[in-house]
N, C-alpha and C positions, 0 to 999 in steps of 0.2 A: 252546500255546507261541507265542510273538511272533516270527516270521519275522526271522530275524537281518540287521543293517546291512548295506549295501553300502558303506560306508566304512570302508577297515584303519584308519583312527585313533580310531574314533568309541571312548569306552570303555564300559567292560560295566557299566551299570547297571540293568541288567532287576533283577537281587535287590532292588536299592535299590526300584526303582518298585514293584514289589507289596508290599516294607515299609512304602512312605510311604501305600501306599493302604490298610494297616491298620492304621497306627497313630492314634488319639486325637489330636485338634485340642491341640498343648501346645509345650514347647521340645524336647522329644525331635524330633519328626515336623519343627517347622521347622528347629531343625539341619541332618536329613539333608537336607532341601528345599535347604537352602543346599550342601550337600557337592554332588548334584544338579548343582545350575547350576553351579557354579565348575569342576566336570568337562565339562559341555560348553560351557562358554565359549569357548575355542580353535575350535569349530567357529563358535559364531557370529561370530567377529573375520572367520573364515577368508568369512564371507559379505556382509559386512560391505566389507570388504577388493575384493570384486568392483564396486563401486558408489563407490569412489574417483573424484576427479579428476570430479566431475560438480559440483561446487560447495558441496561440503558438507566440513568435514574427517572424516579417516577416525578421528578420535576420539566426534566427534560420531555417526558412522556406528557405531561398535560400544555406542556407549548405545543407539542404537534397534535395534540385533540384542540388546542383550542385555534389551531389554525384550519382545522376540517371545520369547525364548526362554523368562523368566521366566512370559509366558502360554501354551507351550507344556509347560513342564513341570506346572503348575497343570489343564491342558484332558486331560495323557493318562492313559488307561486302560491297562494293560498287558495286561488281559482281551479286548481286542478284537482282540487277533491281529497285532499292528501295532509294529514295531521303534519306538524312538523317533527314531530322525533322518529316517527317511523321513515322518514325522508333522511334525518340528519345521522341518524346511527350509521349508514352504511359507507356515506360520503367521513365522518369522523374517522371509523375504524381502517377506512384507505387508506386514508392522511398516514395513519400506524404503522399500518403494515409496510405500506410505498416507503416511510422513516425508515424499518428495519431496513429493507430491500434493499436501498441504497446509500445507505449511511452506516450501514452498522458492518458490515463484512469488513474483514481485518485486509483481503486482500480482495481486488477487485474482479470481479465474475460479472460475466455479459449473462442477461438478462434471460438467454436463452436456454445458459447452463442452471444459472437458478431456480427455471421451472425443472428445467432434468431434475434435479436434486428433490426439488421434491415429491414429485412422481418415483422418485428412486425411493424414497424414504417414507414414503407410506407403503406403496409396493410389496417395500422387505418387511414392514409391520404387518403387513395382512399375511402372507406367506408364513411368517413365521407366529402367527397366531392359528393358522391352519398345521401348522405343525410340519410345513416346508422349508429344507433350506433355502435362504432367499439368494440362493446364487445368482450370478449374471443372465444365463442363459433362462433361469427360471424367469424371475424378475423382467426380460425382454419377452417371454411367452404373457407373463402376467400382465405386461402392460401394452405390449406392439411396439414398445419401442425396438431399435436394433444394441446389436450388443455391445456395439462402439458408442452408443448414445449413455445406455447405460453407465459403463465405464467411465465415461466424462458427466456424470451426476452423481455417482459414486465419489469421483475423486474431490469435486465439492462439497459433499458433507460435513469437510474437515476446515472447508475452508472460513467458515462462517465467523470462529476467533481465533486468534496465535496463543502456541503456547509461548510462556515464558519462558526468556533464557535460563531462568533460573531453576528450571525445572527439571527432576531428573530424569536420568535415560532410563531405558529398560532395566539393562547392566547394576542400576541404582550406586556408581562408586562416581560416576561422572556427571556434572550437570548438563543442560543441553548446550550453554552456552560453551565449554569447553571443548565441546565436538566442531565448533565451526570454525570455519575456514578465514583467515585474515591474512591482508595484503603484504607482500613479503618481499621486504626493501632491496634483499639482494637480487631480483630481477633484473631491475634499473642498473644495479652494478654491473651485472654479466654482459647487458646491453650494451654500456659505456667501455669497457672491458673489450669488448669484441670490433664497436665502431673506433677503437685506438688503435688496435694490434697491426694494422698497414701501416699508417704513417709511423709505428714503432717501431718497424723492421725496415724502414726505409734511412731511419738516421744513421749516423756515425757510432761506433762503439763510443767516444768518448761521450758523445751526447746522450748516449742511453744508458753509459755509466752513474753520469752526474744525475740524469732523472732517477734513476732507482736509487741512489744513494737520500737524493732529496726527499721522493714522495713515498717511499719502500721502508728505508732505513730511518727515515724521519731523521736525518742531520741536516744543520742547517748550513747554510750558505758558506759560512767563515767555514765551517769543519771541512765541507768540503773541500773548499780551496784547498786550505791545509792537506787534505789527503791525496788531490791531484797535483801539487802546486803548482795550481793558477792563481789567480786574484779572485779576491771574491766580486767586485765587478765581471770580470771575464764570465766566472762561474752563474750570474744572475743575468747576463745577455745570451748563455747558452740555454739558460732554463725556458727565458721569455719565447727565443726563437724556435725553440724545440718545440715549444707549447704549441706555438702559433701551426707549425707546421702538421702539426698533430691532430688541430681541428680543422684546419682547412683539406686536410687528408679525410678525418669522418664526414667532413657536409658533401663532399662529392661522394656519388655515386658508388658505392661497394663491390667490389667483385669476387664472385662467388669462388673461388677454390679451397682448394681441400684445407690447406693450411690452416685458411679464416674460420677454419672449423673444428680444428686443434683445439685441444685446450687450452685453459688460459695458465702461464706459468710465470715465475717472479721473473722481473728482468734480472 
C-alpha cells in the first residue's frame, strides 16, 4: 500500500494509478492518463504560484509545472510504496527551476558558472550575516572554491537580467543607452579612401583633374567640359576609364609603403 499524502487537498487517485499501470497502451488508458493530470493540476498551479514575481508570468509558470507534472504522472509506480504528490513535488519544482536555469538568463552562462553563482551568492549572505566582508578571498576560504572561480560566479550574478537601455547611469544626466558604442559609417570610407589612393596617383593630372572636379566639387559633366574644354563626351570616357582603372588598381594586391599611409587629402 502507498503511504498516504500529506496534503488534505491532494485527491485520491491511487485506484486510478494501479488501473493506468494495467491497462493496454490505447484511448482507454490515455483518457484516464488525462482524468490523472487535470486532478492534480490545482496542485501544480498551487507550485507554480510560489515562483511568481521572479520575471516570468505565472501563466507561463504553470505550463512548466504542468509539464513536470505530466512526466511525473508518466515516471510513477504505485507499486513502490510511494504516495504520488510526495513523488511529483520534486519532479514539478525541477521542471521550474531547470525553466529558470535556462530560459530565463538574458545572456547565456554554461551551467557551470551558474552553480559558481550561486555558491557565490549564498556564501556572501552567510558571511555577511556573520558580520564578514564577503570578499573574494573570504568567500573562496568560505567555500573551497579558488579565487578565479569565484570571480567568475561573481561576475554572473549580474547576469541573470539586462538593464534597459533606458536606464540611467550612475552620473544620472545620461541614459545607458546614450553611452553605447554604434557602427560608424565613415570606417568604410577611409577603407575605400585608402584602397583608391594608388591607382589615384598613378593617373594623369588631367584625369585626376576632371575626377575631383566631378566627385569632389560635384560639377557635372557639361561644367566640366566647359571648364577644361573638352567635350562632354571626351569628359565622360575619361571619368569611366579613370574609374575602371581605379578599381582594378584596389582589387590587386596593395603595397605597403609609407605613402599609402599618408593621409587622405582632396585631389
Amino acid at each position: 500500500m502507498p503511504e498516504e499524502s500529506r496534503y488534505a487537498d491532494d485527491p485520491d487517485t491511487a485506484a486510478d494509478f494501479r488501473r493506468l499501470l494495467e491497462l493496454p497502451r490505447g484511448i482507454t488508458r490515455e483518457r484516464l492518463r488525462g482524468e490523472i493530470i487535470c486532478a492534480w493540476l490545482p496542485m501544480a498551479h498551487r507550485l507554480a504560484a510560489r515562483y511568481r514575481n521572479r520575471g516570468e508570468t505565472l501563466e507561463d509558470l504553470r505550463q512548466v509545472a504542468a509539464i513536470g507534472l505530466v512526466n511525473a504522472v508518466d515516471r510513477y509506480d504505485p507499486a513502490i510504496g510511494r504516495a504520488f504528490a510526495p513523488f511529483a513535488v520534486p519532479t514539478i519544482t525541477g521542471e521550474i527551476k531547470r525553466h529558470f536555469r535556462d530560459r530565463m538568463w538574458s545572456v547565456h552562462v554554461p551551467r557551470r558558472i551558474q552553480n559558481l553563482r550561486n555558491v557565490v551568492r549564498l556564501a556572501g549572505s552567510e558571511l555577511a550575516a556573520m558580520g564578514i566582508a564577503p570578499a573574494p578571498a573570504r568567500i573562496a576560504e568560505h567555500t573551497g572554491l579558488t579565487e578565479d572561480e569565484v570571480r567568475q560566479g561573481s561576475e554572473a550574478l549580474h547576469g541573470f537580467s539586462a538593464l534597459s537601455i533606458d536606464a540611467e547611469t550612475v552620473a544620472g544626466e545620461l541614459l545607458l543607452g546614450d553611452r553605447l558604442g554604434a557602427v560608424d559609417d565613415a570606417f568604410d570610407l577611409v577603407l575605400d579612401r585608402e584602397a583608391a589612393k594608388p591607382g589615384i596617383r598613378r593617373l594623369a593630372e588631367r584625369e585626376r583633374r576632371v575626377l575631383y572636379l566631378r566627385f569632389f566639387a560635384g560639377m557635372t559633366q557639361s561644367a566640366i567640359a566647359t571648364e577644361l574644354g573638352l567635350s562632354q563626351m571626351h569628359v565622360s570616357r575619361l571619368i569611366t576609364e579613370s574609374c575602371r582603372r581605379i578599381r582594378e588598381s584596389a582589387t590587386r594586391e596593395p603595397s605597403w609603403d609609407t605613402e599609402r599611409l599618408s593621409p587622405v587629402r582632396p585631389l
